[in-house]
C-alpha positions in Angstrom: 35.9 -13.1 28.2 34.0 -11.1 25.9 32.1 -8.0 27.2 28.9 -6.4 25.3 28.3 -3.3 24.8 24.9 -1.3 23.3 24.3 1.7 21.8 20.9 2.9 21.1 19.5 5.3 18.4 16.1 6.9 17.5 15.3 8.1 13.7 12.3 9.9 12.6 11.5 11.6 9.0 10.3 14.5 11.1 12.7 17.5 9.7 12.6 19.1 13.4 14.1 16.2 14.6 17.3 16.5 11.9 15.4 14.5 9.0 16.5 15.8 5.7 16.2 14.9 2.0 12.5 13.9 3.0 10.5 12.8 0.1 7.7 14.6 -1.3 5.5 11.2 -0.1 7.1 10.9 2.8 8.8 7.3 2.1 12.6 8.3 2.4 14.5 10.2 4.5 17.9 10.8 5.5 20.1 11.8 8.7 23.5 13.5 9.3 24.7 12.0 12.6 26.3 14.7 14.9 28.8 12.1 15.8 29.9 9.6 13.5 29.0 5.7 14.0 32.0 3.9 15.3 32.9 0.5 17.1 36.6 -0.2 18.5 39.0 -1.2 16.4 38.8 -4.7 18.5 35.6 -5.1 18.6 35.0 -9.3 18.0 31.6 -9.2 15.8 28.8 -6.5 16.0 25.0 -6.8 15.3 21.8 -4.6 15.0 18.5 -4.8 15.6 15.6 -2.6 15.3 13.5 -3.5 18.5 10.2 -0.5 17.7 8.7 1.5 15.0 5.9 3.6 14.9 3.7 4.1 10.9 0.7 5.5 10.5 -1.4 3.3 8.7 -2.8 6.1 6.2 -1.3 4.5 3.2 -3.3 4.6 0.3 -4.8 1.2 -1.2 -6.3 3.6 -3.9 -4.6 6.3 -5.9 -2.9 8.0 -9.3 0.8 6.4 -7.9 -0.9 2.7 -7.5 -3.0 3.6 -11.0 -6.3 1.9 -9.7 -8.6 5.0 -9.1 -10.3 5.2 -12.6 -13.9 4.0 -14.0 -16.4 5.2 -16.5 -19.9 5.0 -16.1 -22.3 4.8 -19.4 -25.9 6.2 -19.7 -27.3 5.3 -23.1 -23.9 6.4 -25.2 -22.7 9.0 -22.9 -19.7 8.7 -21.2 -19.5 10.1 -17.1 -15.5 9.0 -16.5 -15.0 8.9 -12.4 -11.5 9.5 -10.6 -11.2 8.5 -7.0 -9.3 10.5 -5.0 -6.3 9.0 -3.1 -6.9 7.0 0.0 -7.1 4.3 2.2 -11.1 2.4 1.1 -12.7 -0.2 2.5 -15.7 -2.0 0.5 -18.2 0.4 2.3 -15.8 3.3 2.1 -15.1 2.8 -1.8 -18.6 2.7 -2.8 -19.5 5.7 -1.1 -16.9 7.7 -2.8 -17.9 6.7 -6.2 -21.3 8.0 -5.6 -20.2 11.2 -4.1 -17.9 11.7 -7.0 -20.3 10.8 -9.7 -23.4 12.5 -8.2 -21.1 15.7 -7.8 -19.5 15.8 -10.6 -22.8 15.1 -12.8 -25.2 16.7 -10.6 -27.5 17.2 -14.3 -27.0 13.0 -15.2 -30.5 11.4 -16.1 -29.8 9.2 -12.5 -28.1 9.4 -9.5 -25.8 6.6 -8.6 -28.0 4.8 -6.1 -31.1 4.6 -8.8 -28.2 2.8 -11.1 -26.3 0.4 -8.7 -26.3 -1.5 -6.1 -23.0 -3.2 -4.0 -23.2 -5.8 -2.1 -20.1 -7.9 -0.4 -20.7 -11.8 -0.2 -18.3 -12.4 2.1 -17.9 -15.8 2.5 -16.0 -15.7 -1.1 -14.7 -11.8 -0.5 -16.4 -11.5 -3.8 -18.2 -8.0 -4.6 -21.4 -8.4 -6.4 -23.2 -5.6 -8.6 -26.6 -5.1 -9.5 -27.8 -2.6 -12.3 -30.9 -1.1 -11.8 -31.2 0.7 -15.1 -31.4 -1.0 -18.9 -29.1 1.5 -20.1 -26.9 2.2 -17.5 -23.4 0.4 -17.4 -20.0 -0.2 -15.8 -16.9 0.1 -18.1 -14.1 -1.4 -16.6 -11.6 -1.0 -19.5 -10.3 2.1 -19.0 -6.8 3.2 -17.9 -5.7 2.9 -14.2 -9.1 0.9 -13.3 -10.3 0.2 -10.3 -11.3 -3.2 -11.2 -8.7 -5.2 -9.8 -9.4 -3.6 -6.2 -13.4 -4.6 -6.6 -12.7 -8.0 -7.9 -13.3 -7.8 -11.7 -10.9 -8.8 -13.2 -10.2 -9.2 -16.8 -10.8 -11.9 -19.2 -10.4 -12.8 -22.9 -13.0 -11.9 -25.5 -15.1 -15.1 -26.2 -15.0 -16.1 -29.9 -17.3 -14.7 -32.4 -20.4 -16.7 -32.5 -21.0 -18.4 -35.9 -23.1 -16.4 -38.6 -26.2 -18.9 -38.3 -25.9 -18.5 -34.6 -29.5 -17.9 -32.6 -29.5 -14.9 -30.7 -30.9 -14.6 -27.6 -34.5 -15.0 -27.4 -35.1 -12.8 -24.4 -33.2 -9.9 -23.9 -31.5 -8.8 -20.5 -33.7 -6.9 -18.3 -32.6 -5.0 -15.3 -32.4 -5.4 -13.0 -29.6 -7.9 -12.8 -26.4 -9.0 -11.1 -22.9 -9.5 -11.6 -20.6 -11.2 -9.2 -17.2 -10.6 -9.4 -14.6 -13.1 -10.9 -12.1 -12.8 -8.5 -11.5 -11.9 -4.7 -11.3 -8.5 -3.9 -8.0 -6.8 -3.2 -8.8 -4.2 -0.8 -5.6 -5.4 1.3 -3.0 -4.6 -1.4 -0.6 -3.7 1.5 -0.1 -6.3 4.1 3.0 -5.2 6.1 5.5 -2.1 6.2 9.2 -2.4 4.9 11.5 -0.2 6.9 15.4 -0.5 4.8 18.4 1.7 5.1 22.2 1.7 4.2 23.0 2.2 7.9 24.8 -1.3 7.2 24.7 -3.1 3.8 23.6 -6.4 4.3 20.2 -6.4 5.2 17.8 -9.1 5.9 17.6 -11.6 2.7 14.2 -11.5 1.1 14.4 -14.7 -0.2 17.5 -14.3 -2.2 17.6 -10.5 -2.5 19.6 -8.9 0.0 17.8 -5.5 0.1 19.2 -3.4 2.9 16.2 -4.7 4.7 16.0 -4.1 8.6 12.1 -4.4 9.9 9.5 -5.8 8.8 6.3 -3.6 10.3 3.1 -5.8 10.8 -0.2 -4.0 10.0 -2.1 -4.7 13.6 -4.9 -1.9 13.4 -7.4 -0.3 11.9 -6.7 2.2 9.1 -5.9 5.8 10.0 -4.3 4.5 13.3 -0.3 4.4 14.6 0.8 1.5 14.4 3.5 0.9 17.5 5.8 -2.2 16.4 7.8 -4.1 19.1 8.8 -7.2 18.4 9.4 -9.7 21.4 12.4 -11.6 19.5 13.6 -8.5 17.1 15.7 -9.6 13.9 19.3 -9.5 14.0 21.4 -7.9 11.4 25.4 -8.6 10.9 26.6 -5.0 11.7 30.4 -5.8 11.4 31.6 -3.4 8.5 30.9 -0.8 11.2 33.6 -2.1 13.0 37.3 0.0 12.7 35.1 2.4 10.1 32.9 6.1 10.8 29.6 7.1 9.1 27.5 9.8 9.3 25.3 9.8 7.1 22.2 7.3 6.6 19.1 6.9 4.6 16.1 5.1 5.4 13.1 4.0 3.1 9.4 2.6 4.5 7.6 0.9 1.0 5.3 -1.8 1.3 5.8 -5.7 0.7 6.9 -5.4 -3.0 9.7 -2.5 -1.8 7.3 0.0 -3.6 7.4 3.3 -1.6 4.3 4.7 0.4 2.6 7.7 0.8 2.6 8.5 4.4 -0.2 11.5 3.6 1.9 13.7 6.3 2.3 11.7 8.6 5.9 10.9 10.5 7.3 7.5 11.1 10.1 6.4 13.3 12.0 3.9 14.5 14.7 2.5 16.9 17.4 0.8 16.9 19.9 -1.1 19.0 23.7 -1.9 17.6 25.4 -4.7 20.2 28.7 -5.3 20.2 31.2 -7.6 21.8 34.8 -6.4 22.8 
């Protein structure tokens, strides 16, 4: 008759709770176990299984890592260029931002931004539509690290030249006027937390990657709040190379869905695990 056992551990990136090696974005960390991690020589099969997690859902969906936090702004010929500072945006939240950067950062511009643009969200299509107020004011998209993927513009091919005995428009385009976006907006470019580790080598198969991957971390509230993961039916991980063997030291990573890691914005994330074994 086989008897379990369970042994139960707590890791944090916080560094007065023994995290070292932490990662200037707070994404990895490592831990030097006191005592080594061991099961009996005899021990029939061995699994893990991380049952709670707590992230602080602070990462941002705009930034200089992601390269999305650029736009340009033309008055007549000149050039404003606008860089949005790192963070975690909604539709509301973005447009403010832009305005506050251009109208502080070009406090001597012919306009402010409000006398140039106006955002609206259709939401039925998650669609972002703009509408220019001024003749001669104008959104350039193409320039490096846009933000035009996030706001639903995305790019498209040059049309073709038009034929030299082509009729130009008859009536030019008079502001104002607006633009709906092409494509959805991508506001949500992280849907879930990716906790992985070496703490055993196998991992949970994504797909057909095996990526040291233990938890997956749902997104369940609003930004800038913990998030407090507990599974009801936790994920179980084969944990048998830790059987007759001793390690001590571990690292863990938190990315995002495409294993891309995540500024936490200094903020500490933790989880727990449970290894059960049968003897």
């Amino acid at each position: 008759m086989s008897i379990e056992r369970k042994i139960t551990y707590i890791f944090s990136s916080d560094p007065t709770k023994g995290a070292t090696n932490i990662q200037l974005d707070g994404s990895v960390f490592s831990v030097t176990m006191q005592y080594p991690i061991s099961l009996p020589k005899g021990t029939q099969y061995a699994t893990m299984e991380v049952h709670s997690a707590s992230v602080w859902y602070v990462t941002p969906n705009i930034s200089t890592a992601r390269k999305n936090n650029k736009l340009e702004i033309i008055i007549g010929v000149t050039p404003y260029p606008l860089t949005i500072s790192d963070g975690l945006y909604n539709f509301p939240q973005l447009v403010n931002a832009l305005s506050i950067a251009f109208n502080t950062n070009y406090p001597l511009a012919p306009y402010r931004w409000s006398d140039m643009f106006s955002f609206d969200a259709d939401n039925a299509t998650q669609r972002v539509a703009i509408t220019v107020l001024k003749n001669d004011a104008q959104i350039n998209w193409n320039v490096v690290d846009s933000v035009r993927n996030v706001l639903g513009f995305l790019a498209v091919p040059s049309p073709p030249e038009l034929p030299i005995n082509a009729t130009p428009p008859v009536i030019p385009i008079v502001a104002p006027i607006t633009y709906l976006g092409n494509a959805e907006a991508q506001f949500n470019i992280i849907n879930q937390y990716y906790i992985s580790g070496n703490l055993v080598h196998t991992g949970i198969p994504n797909n057909s990657n095996s990526s040291n991957l233990m938890t997956v971390v749902y997104i369940d509230v609003p930004p800038g709040s913990q998030i407090n993961y507990q599974p009801q039916l936790p994920l179980l991980i084969d944990a048998s190379e830790l059987i007759s063997g001793q390690r001590t030291t571990f690292t863990f990573r938190l990315t995002d869905q495409n294993f891309i890691p995540v500024d936490t914005f200094g903020e500490f994330w933790s989880f727990i695990i449970t290894i059960r074994y049968w003897i």
